[in-house]
DSSP file (Angstrom, degrees, kcal/mol; ACC not computed):
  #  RESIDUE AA STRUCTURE BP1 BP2  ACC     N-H-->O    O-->H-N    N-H-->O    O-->H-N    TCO  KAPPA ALPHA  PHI   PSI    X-CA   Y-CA   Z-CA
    1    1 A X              0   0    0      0, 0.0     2,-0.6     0, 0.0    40,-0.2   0.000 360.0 360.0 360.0 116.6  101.9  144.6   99.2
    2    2 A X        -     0   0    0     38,-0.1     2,-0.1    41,-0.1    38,-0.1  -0.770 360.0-172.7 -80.0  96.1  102.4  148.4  100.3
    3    3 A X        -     0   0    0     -2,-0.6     2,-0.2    36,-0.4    42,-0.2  -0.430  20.8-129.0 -58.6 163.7  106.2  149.6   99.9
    4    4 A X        -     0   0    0    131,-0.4   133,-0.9    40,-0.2   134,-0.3  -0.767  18.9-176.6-102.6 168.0  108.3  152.2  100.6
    5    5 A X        -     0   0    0    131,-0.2    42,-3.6    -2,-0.2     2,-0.8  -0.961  24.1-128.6-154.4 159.6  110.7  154.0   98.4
    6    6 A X  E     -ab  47 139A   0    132,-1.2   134,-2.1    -2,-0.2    42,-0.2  -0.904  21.3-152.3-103.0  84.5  113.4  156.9   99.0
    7    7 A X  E     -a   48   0A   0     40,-3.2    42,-2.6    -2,-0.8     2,-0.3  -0.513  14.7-133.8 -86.0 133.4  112.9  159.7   96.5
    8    8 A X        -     0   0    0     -2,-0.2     2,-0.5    40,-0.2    42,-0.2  -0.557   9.3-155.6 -51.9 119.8  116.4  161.6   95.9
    9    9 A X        +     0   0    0     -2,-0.3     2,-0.1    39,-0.1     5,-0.1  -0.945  24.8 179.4-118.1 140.3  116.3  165.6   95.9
   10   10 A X        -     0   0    0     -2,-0.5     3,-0.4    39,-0.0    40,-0.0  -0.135  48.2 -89.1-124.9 156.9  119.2  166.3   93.9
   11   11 A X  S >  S+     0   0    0      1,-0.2     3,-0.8    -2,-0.1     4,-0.4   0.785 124.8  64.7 -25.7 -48.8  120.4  169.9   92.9
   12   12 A X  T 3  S+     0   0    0      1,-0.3    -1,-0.2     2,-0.1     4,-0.1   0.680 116.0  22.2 -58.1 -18.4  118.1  169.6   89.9
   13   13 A X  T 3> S+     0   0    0     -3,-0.4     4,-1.0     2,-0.1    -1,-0.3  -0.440  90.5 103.7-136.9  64.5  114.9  169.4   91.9
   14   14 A X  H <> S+     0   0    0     -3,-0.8     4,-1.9     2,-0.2    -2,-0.1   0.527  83.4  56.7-118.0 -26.9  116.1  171.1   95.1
   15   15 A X  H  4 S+     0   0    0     -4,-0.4     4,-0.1     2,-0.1    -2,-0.1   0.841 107.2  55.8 -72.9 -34.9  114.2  174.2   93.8
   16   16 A X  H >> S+     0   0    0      2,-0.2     4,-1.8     1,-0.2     3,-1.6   0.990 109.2  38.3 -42.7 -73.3  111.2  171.8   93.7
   17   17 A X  H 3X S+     0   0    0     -4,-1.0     4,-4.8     1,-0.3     5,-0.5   0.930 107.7  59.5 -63.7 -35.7  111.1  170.7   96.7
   18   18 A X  H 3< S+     0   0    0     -4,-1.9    -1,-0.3     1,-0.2    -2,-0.2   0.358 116.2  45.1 -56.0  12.1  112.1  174.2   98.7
   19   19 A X  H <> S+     0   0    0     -3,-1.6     4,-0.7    -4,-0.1    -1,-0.2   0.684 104.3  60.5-114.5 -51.7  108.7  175.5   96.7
   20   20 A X  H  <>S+     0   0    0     -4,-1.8     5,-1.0     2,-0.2     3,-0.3   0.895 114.9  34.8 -25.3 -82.2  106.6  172.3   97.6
   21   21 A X  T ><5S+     0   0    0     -4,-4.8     3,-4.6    -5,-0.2    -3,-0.2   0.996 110.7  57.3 -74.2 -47.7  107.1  173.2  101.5
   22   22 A X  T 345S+     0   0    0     -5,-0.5    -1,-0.2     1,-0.3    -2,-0.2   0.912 121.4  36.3 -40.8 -33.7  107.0  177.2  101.5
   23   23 A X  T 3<5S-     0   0    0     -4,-0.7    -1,-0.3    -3,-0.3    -2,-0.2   0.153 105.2-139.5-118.6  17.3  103.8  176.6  100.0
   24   24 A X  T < 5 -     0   0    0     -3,-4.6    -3,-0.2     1,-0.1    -4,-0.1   0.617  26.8-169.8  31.4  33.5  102.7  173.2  102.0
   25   25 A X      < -     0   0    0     -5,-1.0    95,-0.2    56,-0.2     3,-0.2   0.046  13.2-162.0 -70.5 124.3  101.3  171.6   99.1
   26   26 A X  S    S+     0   0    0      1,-0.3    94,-2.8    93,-0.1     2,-0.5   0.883  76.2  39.6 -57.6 -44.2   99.5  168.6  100.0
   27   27 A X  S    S+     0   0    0     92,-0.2     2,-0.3    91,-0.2    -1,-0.3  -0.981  79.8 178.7-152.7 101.9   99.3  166.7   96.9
   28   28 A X        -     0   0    0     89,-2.2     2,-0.8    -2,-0.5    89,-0.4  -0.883  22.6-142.6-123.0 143.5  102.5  166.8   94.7
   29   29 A X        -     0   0    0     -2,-0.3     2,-0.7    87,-0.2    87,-0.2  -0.653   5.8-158.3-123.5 131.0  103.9  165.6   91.7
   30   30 A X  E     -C  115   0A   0     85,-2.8    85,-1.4    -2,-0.8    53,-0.1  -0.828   9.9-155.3-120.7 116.8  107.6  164.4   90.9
   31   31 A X  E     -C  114   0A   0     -2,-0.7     2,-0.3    83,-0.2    83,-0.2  -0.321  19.3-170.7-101.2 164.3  108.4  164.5   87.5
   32   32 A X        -     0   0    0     81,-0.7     2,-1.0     3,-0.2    81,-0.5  -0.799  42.8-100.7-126.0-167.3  111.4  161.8   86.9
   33   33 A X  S    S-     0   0    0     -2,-0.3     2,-0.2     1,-0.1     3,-0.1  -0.218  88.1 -61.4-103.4  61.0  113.6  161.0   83.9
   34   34 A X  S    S+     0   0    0     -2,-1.0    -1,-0.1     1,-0.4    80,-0.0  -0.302  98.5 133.9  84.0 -37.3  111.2  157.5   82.7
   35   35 A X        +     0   0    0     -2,-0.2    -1,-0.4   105,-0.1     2,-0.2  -0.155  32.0 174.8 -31.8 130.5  112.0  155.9   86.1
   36   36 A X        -     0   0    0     -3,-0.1     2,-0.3    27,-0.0    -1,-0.1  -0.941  31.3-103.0-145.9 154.5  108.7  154.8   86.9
   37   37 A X        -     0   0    0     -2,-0.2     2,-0.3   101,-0.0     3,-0.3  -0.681  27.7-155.6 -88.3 140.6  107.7  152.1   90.8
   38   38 A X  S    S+     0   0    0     -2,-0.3     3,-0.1     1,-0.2     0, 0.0  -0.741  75.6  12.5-106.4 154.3  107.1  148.5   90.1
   39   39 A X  S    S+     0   0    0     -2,-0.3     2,-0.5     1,-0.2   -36,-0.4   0.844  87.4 138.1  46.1  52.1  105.1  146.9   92.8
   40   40 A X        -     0   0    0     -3,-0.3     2,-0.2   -38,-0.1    -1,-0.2  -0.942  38.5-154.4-119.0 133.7  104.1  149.9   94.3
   41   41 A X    >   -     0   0    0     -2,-0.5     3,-0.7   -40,-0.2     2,-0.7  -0.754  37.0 -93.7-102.2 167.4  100.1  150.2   95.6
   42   42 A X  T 3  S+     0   0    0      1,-0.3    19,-0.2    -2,-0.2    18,-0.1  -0.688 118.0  39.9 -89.5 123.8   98.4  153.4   95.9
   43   43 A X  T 3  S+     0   0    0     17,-1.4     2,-0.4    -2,-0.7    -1,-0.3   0.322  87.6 129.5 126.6  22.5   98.8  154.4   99.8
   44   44 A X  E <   - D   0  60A   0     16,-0.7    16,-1.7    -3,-0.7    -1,-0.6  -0.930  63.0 -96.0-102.4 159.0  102.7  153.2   99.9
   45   45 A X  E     - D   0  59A   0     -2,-0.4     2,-0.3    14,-0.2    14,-0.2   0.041  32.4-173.8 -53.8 158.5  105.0  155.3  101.2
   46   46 A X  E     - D   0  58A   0     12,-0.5    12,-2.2   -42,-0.2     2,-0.4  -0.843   7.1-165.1-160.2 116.1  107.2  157.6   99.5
   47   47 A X  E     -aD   6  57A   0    -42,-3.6   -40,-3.2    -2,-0.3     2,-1.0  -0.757  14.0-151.6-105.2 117.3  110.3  159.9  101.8
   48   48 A X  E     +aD   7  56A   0      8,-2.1     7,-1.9    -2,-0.4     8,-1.5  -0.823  51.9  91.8 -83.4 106.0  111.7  162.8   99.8
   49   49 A X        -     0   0    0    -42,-2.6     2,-0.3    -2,-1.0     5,-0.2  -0.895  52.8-135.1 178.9 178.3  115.3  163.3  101.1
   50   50 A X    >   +     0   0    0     -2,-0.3     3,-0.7   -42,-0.2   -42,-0.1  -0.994  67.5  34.9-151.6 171.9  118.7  162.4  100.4
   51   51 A X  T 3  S-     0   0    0     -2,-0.3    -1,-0.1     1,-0.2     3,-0.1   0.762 133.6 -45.7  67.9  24.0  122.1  161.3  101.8
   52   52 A X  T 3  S+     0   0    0      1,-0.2     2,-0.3    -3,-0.1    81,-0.2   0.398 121.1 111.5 101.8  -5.6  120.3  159.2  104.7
   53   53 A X    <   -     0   0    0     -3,-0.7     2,-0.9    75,-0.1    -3,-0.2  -0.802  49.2-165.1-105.9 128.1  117.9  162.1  105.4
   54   54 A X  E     - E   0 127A   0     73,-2.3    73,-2.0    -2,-0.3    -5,-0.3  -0.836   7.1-175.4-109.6 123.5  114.5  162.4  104.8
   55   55 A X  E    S-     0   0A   0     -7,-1.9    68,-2.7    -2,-0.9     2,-0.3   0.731  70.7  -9.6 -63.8 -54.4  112.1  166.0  104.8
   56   56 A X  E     -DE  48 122A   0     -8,-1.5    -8,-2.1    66,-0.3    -1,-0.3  -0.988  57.7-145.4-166.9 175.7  109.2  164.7  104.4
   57   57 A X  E     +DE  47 121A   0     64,-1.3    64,-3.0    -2,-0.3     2,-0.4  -0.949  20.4 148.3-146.4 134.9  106.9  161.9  103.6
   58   58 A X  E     -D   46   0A   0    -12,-2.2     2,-1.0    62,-0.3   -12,-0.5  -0.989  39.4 -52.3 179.4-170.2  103.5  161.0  101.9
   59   59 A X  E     -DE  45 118A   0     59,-3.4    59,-0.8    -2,-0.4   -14,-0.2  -0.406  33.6-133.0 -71.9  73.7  101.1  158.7   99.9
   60   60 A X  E     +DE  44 117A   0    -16,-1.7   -17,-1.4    -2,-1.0   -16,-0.7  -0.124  39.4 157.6   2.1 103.6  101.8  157.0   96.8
   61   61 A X  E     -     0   0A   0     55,-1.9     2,-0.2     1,-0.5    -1,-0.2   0.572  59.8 -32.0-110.6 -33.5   98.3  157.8   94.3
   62   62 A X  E     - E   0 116A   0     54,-1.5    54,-0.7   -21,-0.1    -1,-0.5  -0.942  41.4-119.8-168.2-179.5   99.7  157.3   91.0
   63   63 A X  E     - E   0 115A   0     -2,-0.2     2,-0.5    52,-0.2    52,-0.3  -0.816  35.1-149.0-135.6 103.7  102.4  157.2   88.0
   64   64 A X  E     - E   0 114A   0     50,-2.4    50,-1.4    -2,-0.2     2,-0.4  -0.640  15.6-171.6 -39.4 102.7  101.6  159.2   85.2
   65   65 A X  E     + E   0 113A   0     -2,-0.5    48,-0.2    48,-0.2    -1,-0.0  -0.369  36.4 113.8-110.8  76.0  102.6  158.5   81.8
   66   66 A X        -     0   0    0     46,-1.2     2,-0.3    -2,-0.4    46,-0.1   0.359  63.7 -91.4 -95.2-145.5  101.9  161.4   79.3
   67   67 A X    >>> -     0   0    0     44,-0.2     3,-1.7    41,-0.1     4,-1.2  -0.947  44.4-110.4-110.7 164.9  103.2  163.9   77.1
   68   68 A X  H 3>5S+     0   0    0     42,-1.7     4,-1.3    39,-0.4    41,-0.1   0.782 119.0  58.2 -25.9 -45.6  103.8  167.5   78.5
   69   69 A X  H 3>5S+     0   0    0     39,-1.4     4,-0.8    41,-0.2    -1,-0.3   0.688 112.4  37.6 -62.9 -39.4  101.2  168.8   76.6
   70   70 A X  H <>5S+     0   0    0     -3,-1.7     4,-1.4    38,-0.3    -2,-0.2   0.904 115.5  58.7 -91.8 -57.8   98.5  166.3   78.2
   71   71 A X  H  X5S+     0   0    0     -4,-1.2     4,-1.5     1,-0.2    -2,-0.2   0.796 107.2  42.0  28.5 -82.9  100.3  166.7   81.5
   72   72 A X  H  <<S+     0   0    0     -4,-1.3     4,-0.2    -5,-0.6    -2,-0.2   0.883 109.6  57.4 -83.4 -38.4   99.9  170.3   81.8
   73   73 A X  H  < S+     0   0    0     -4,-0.8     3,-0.4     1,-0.2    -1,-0.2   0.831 107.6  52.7 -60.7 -33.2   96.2  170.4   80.5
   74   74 A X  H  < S+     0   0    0     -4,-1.4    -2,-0.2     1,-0.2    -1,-0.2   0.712 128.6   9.3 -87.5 -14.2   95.2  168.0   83.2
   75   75 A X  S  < S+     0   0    0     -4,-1.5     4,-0.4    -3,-0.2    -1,-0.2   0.087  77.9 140.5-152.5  63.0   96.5  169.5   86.4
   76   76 A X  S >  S+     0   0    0     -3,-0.4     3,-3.3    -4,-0.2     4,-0.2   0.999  72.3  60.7 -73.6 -62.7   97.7  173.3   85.1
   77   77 A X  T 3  S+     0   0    0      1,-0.3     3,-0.5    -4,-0.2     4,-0.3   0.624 100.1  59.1 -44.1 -66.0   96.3  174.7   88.3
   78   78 A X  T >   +     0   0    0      1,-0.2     3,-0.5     2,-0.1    -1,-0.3   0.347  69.6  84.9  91.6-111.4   98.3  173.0   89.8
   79   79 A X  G X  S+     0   0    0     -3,-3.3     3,-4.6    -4,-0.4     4,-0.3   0.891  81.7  75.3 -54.6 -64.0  102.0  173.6   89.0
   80   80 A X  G >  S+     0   0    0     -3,-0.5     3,-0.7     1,-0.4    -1,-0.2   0.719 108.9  30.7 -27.0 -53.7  102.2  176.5   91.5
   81   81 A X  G <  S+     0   0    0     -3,-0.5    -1,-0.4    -4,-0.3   -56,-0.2   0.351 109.4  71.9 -97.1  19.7  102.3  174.3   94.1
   82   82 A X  G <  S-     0   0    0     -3,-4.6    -2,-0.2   -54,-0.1    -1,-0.2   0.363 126.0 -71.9-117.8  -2.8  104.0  171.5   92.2
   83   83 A X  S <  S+     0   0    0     -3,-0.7    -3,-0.1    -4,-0.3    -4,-0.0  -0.667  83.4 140.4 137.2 -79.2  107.6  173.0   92.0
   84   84 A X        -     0   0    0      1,-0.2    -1,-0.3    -5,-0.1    10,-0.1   0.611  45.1-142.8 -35.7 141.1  107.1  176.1   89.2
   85   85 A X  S    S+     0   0    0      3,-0.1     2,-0.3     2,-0.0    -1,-0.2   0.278  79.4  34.7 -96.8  17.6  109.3  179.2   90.5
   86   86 A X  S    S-     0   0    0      2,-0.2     0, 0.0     0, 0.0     0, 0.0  -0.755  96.5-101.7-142.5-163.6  107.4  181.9   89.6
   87   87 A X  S    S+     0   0    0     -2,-0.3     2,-0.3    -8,-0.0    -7,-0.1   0.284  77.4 123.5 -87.5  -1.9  103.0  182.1   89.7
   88   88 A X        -     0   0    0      1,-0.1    -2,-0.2    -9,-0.1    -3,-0.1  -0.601  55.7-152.8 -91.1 133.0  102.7  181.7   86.1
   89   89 A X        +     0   0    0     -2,-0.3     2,-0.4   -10,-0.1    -1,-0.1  -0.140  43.3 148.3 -86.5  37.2  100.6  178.7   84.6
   90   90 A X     >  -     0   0    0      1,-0.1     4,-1.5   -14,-0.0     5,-0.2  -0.622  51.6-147.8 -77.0 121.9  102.4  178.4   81.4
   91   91 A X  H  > S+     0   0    0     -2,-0.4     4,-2.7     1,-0.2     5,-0.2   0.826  97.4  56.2 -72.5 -36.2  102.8  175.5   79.7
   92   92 A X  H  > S+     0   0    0      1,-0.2     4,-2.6     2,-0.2    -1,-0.2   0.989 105.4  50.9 -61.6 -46.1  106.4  176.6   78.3
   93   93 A X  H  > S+     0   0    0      1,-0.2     4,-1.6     2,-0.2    -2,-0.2   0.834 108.2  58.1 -80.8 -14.9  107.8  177.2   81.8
   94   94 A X  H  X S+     0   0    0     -4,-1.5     4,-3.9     2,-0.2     5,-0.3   0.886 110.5  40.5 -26.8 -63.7  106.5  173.6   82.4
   95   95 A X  H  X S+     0   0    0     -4,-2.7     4,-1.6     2,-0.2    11,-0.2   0.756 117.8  49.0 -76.5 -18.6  108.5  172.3   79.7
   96   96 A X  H  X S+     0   0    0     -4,-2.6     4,-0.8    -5,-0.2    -1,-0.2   0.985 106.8  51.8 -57.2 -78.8  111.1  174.3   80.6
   97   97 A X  H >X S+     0   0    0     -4,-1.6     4,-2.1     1,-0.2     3,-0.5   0.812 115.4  42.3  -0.1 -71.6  111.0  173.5   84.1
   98   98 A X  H 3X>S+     0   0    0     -4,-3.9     4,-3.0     1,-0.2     5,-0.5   0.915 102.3  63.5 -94.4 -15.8  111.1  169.5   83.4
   99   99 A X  H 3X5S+     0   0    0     -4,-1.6     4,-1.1    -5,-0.3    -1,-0.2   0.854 110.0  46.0 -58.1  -6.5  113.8  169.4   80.4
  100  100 A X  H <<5S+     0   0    0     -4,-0.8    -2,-0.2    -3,-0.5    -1,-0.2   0.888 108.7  57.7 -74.3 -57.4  116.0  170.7   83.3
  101  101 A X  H  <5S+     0   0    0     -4,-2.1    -2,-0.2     1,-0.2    -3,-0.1   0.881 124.1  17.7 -31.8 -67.7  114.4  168.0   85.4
  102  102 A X  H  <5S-     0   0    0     -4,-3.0    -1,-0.2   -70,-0.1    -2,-0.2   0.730 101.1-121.8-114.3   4.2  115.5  165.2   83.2
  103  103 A X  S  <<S+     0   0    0     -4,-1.1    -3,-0.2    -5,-0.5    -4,-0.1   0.481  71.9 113.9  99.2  -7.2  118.2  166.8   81.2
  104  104 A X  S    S-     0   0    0     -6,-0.3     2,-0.5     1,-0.0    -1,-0.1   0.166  78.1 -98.3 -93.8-146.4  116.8  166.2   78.1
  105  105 A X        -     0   0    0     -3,-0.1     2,-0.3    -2,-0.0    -9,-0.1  -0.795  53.6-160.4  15.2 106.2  115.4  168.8   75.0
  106  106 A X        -     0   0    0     -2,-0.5     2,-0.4   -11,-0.2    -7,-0.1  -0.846  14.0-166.5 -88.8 123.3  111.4  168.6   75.7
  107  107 A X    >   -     0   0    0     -2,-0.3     3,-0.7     1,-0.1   -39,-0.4  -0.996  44.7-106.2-136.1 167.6  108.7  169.4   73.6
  108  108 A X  T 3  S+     0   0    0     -2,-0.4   -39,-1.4     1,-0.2   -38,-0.3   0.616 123.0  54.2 -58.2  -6.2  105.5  169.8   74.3
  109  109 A X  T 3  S+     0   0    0    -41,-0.1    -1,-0.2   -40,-0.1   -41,-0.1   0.878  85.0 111.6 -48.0 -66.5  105.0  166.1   72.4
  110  110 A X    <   -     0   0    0     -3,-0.7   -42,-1.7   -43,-0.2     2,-0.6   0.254  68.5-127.3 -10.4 129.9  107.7  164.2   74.7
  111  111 A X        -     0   0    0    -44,-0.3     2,-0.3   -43,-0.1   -44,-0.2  -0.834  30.3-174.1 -94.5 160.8  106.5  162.0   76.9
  112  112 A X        -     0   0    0     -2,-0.6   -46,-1.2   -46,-0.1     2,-0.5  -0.967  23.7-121.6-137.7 147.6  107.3  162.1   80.6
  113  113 A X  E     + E   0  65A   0    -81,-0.5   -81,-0.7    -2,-0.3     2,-0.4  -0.866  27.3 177.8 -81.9 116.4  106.9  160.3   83.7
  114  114 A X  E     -CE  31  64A   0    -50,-1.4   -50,-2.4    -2,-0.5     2,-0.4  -0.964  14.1-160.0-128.1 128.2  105.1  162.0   86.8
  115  115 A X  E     -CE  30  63A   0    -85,-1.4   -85,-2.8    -2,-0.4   -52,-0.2  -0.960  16.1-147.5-110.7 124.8  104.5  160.3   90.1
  116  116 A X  E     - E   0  62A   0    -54,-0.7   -55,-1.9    -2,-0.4   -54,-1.5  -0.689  18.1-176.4-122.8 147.6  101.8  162.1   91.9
  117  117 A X  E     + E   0  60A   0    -89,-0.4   -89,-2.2   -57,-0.3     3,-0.3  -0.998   5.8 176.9-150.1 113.4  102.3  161.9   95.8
  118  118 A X  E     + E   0  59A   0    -59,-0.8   -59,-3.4    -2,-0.3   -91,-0.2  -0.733  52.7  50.3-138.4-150.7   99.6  163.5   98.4
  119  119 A X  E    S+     0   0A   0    -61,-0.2    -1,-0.2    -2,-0.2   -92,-0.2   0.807  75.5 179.2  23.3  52.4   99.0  163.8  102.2
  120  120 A X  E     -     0   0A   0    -94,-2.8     2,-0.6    -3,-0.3   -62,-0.3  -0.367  17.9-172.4 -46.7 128.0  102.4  165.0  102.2
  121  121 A X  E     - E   0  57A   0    -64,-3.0   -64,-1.3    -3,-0.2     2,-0.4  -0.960  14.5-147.0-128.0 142.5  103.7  166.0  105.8
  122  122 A X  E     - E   0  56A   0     -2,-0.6   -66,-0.3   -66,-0.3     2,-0.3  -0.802  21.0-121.3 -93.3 132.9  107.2  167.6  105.8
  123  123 A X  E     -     0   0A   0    -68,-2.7     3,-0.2    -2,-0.4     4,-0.0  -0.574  18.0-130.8 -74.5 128.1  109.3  166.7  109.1
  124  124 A X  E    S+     0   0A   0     -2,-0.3     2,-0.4     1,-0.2    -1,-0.1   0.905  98.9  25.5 -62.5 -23.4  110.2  170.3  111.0
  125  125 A X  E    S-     0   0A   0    -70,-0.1    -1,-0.2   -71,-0.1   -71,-0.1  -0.963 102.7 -95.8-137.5 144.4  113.7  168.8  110.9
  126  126 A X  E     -     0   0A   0     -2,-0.4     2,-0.5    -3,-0.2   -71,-0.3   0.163  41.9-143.0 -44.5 141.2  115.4  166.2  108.7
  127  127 A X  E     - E   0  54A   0    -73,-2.0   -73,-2.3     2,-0.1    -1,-0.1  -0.776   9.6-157.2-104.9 163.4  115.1  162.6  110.3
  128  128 A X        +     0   0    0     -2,-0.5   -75,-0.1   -75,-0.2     2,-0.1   0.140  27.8 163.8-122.0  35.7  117.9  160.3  110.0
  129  129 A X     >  -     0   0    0      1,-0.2     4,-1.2   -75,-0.1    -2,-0.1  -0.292  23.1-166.6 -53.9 124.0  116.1  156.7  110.5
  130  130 A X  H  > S+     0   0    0      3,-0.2     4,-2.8     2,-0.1     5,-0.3   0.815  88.1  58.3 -68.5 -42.8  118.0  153.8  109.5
  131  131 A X  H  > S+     0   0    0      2,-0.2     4,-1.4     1,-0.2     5,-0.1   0.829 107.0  42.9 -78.5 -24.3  115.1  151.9  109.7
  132  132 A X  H  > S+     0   0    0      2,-0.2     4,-3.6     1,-0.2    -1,-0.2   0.972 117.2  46.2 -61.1 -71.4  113.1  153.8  107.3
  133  133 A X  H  < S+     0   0    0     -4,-1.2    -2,-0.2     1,-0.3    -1,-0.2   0.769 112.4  50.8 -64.4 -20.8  116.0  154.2  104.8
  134  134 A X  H  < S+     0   0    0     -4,-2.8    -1,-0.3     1,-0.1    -2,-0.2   0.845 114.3  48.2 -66.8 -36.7  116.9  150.2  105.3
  135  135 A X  H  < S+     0   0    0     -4,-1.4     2,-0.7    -5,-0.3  -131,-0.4   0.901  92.3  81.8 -74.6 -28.0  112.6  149.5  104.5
  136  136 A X     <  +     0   0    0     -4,-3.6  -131,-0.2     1,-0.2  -130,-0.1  -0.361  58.0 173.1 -96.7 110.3  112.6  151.8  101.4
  137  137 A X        +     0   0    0   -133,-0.9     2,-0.4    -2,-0.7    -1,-0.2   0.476  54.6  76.8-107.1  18.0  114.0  149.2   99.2
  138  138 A X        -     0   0    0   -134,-0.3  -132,-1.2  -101,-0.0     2,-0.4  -0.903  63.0-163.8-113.9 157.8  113.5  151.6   95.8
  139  139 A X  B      b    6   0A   0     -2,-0.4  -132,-0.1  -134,-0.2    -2,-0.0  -0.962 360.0 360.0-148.4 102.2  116.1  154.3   95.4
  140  140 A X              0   0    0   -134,-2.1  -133,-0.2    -2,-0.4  -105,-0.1   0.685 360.0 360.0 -98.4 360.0  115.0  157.1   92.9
């Protein structure tokens, strides 16, 4: 059964997402602090917004459970278009990047969760659907 779910951007990943659309990234991945979707199939929805508004929208594919280290070796090209604020493919400013993310002290050992998200299409202006935000019956 294909769900929906209503991803928060928060302050903490607000840099994410504004990075994620300048750069139209297709196929994105949203690191969380272990929260990982139960009964989710690949191709259910997933709305990035918050406070009743949603920005944009795209595909379930997967949940990643690694450590940083493993992470970052598999899709370092990648990070540019995945949230990282500058062009560098550095595994520190990765780790950097998600102890900020979930708030913890990271090392490149840690594991982390990453939910990888693609066709994304970004709305040119926020929508405010009730019915959307009433179907998305996870709240991340």
């Amino acid at each position: 059964m294909r769900t929906e779910a209503l991803i928060g951007i928060s302050p903490t990943n607000r840099g994410w997402y504004n990075n994620i659309k300048r750069n139209k990234a297709k196929k994105v991945n949203y690191f969380t602090n272990g929260w990982e979707p139960k009964n989710f199939e690949e191709g259910s929805t997933l709305h990035l917004g918050e406070q009743k508004k949603i920005y944009a929208s795209g595909e379930y594919v997967e949940t990643i459970k690694d450590t940083v280290e493993n992470v970052f070796n598999k899709d370092e090209l990648n990070w540019l278009m995945n949230g990282l604020e500058s062009d560098s493919s550095d595994e520190k400013e990765l780790l950097k990047l998600l102890s900020k993310i979930t708030g913890q002290h990271l090392t490149l050992n840690s594991i982390v969760t990453c939910l990888v998200i693609d066709n994304v299409k970004y709305h040119s202006k926020s929508l405010a659907s009730q019915k959307i935000i009433n179907q998305a019956i996870t709240y991340i």
